[in-house]
C-alpha positions as CSV (number, residue, x, y, z in Angstrom):
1,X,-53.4,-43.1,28.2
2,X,-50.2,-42.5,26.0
3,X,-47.2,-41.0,27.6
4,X,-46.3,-37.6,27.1
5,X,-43.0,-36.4,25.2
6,X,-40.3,-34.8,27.1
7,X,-38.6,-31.7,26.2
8,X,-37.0,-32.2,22.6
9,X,-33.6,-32.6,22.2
10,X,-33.1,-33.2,18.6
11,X,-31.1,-29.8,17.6
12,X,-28.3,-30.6,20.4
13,X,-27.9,-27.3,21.7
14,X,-30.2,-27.6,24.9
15,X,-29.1,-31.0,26.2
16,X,-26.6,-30.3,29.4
17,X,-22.6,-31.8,28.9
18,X,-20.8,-33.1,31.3
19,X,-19.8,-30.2,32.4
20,X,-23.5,-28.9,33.2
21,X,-23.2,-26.4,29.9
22,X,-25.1,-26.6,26.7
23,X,-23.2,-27.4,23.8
24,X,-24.4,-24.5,22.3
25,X,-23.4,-22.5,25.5
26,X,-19.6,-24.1,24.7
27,X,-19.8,-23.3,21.5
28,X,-20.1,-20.0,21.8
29,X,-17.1,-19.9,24.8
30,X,-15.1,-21.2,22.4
31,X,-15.6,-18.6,19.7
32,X,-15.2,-15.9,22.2
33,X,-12.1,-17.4,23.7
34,X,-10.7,-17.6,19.9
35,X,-11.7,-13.7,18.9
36,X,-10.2,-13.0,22.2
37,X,-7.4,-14.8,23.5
38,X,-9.1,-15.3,26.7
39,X,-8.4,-18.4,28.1
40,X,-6.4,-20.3,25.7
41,X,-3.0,-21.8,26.5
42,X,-0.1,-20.6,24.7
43,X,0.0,-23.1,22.3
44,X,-3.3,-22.3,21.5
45,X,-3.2,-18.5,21.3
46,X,0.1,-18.8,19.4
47,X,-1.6,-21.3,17.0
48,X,-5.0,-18.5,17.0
49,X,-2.7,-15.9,16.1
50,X,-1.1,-17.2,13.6
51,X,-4.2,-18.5,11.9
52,X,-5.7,-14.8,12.0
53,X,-2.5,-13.2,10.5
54,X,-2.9,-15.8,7.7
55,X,-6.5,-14.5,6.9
56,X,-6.0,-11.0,7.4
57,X,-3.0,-11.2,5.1
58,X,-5.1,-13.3,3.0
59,X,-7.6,-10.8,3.1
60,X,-5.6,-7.8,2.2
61,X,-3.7,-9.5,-0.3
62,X,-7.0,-10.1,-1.8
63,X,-8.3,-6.3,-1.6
64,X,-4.8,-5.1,-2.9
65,X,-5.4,-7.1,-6.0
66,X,-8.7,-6.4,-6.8
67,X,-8.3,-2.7,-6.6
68,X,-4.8,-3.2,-8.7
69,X,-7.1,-5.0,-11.6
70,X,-9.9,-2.2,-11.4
71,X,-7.3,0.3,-11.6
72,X,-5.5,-0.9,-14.6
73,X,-8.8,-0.3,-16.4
74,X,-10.7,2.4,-14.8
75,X,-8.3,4.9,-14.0
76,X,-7.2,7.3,-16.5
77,X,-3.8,8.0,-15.1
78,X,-2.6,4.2,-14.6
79,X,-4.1,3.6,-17.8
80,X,-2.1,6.6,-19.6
81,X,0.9,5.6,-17.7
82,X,1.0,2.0,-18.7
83,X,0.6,3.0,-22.5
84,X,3.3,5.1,-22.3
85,X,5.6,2.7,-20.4
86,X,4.6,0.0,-22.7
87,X,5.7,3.2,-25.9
88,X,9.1,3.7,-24.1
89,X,9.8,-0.2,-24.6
90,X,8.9,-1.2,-21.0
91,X,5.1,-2.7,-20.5
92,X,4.2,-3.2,-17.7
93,X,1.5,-6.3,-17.2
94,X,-0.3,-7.0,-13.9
95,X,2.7,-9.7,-12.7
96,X,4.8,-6.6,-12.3
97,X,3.1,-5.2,-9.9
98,X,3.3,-7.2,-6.6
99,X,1.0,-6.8,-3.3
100,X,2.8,-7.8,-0.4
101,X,2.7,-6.8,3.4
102,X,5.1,-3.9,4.4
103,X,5.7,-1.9,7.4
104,X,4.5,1.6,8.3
105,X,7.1,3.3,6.8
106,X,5.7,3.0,3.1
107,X,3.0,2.2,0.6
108,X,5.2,0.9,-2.2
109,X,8.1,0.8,-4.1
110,X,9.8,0.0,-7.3
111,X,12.7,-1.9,-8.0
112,X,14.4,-1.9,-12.0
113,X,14.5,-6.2,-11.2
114,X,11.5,-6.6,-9.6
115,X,8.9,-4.0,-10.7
116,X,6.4,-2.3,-8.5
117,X,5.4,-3.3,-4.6
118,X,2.3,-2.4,-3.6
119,X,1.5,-2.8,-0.2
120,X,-1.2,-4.5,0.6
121,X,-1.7,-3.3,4.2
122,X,-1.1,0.1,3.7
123,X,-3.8,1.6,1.1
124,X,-6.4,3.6,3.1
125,X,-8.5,3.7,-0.4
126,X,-8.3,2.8,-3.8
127,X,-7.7,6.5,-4.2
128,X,-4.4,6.1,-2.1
129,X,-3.3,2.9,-4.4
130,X,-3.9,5.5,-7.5
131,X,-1.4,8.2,-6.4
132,X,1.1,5.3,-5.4
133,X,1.3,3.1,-8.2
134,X,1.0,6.7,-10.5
135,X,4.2,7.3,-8.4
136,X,6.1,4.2,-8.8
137,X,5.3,4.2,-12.4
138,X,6.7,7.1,-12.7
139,X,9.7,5.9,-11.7
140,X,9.6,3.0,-14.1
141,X,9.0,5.6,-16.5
142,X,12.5,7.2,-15.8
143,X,14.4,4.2,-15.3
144,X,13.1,2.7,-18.9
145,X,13.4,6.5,-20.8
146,X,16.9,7.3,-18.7
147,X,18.7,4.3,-16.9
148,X,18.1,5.6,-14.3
149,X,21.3,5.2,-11.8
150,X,19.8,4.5,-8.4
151,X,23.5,4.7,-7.2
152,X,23.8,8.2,-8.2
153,X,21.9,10.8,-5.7
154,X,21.2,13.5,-8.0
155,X,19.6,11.1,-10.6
156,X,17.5,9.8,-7.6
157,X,16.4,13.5,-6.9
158,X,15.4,14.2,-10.2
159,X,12.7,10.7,-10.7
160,X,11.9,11.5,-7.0
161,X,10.7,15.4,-8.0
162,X,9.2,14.3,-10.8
163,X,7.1,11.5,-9.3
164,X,6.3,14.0,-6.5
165,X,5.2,16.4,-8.8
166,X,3.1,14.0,-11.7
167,X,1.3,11.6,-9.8
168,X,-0.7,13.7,-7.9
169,X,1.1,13.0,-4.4
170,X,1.3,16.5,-4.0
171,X,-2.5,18.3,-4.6
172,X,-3.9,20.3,-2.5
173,X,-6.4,17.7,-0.9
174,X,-3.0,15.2,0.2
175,X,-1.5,17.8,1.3
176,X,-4.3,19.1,3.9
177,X,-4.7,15.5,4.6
178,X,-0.7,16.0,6.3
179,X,-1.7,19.1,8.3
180,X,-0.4,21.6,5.7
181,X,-2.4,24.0,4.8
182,X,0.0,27.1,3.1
183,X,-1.0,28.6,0.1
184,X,1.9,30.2,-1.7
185,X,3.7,27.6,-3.9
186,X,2.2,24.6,-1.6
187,X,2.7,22.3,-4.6
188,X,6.7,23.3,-5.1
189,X,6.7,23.1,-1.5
190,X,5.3,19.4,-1.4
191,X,7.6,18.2,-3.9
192,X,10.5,19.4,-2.7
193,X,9.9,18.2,1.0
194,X,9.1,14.9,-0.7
195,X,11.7,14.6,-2.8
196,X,14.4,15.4,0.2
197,X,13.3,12.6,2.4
198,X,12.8,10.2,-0.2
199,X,16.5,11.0,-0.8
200,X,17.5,11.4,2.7
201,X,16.5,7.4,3.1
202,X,18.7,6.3,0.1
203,X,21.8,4.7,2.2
204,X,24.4,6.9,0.4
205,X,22.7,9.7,1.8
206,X,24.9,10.5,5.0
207,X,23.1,13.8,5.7
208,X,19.7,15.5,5.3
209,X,21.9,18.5,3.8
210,X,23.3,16.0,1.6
211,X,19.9,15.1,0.3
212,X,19.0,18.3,0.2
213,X,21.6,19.8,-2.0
214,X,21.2,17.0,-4.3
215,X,17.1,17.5,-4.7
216,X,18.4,21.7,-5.2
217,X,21.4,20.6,-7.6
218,X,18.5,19.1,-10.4
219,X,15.4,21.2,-8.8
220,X,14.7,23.1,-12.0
221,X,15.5,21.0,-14.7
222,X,13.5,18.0,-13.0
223,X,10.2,20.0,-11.8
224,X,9.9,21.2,-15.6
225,X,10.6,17.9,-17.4
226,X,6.8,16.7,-16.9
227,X,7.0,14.1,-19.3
228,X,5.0,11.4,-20.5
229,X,1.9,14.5,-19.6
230,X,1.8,18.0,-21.1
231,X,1.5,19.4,-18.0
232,X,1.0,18.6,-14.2
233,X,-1.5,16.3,-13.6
């Protein structure tokens, strides 16, 4: 009479450890302990953390990039705005136009010695990357086509107005996005609000007056100056 087998144990995950668990059982406490936090040391939860920053960053950086790449190529404003840059004497390839982490208070940036910032953990969309590299281009636009003074206050309100007013940041859809919902001139409105805090931020800016009266010193000069387009986009 042969003897029979006994329960199988060749996958591993129903033998008991030492500790009378399964391994498959610690497997799994482990993993929860690692999405959660929950009973690690703080070594370990330090050492968690800063493994998940790395790949969400890592992620991020990722998505940033790949809409950056479709945009160059798919979107008819980036693409007329990086022919026109590259016409004005300043092109604009993909290396100058950087996806790095920020805080809350933006979504990019451009700087006349670094280029564009794009950042990467602020785009809601691909949508939201379009209006705010069509912004920051805009900029580039100005600085390559004016020399731009970034010093000077009134030549900050003028690129400001006009990248408030061409890139879209301003339509009607944004704009009841932000809770405001007005009707008459909504579009100047936007622009100009825009435009004054954008200014307000710059650190020779002591006032909000300040910036004010230097976004109403180049108002209507600036708004109708809609250049590289033929009219608002």
């Amino acid at each position: 009479m042969s003897a029979q087998a006994g329960p199988s144990t060749a996958s591993g995950s129903t033998s008991p450890t030492e500790s009378g668990t399964t391994p498959a059982f610690d497997k799994w406490r482990k993993s929860l302990a690692e999405f959660t936090g929950l009973g690690l040391s703080p070594e370990e939860r330090a050492d968690r953390d800063a493994r998940m920053e790395q790949g969400k960053l890592a992620k991020d950086w990722d998505r940033c990039e790949k809409m950056k790449q479709d945009l160059m190529v798919s979107s008819p404003m980036i693409v007329f705005m990086l022919k026109h840059l590259k016409l004005a004497g300043c092109e604009f390839p993909a290396s100058s136009m950087q996806c790095h982490p920020c805080d809350e208070t933006r979504a990019g940036g451009f700087s006349p010695d670094y280029g564009i910032l794009l950042c990467q953990n602020r785009f809601m969309n691909k949508k939201h990357m379009e209006d705010t590299l069509a912004h920051e281009m805009i900029h580039a636009f100005d600085h390559c086509r004016f020399k731009v003074d970034w010093n000077n206050l009134r030549h900050h309100a003028c690129t400001e107005i006009r990248a408030a007013n061409l890139s879209g940041d301003c339509r009607f859809s944004r704009e009841f996005q932000r809770g405001n919902y007005a009707f008459s001139k909504q579009h100047q409105v936007c622009v100009k609000r825009r435009a004054v805090l954008s200014v307000q931020a710059h650190p020779a800016c002591k006032t909000p007056e300040q910036a004010e009266q230097a976004v109403n010193e180049v108002w209507e000069s600036c708004f109708k100056d809609t250049m590289p387009f033929d009219e608002i986009y």
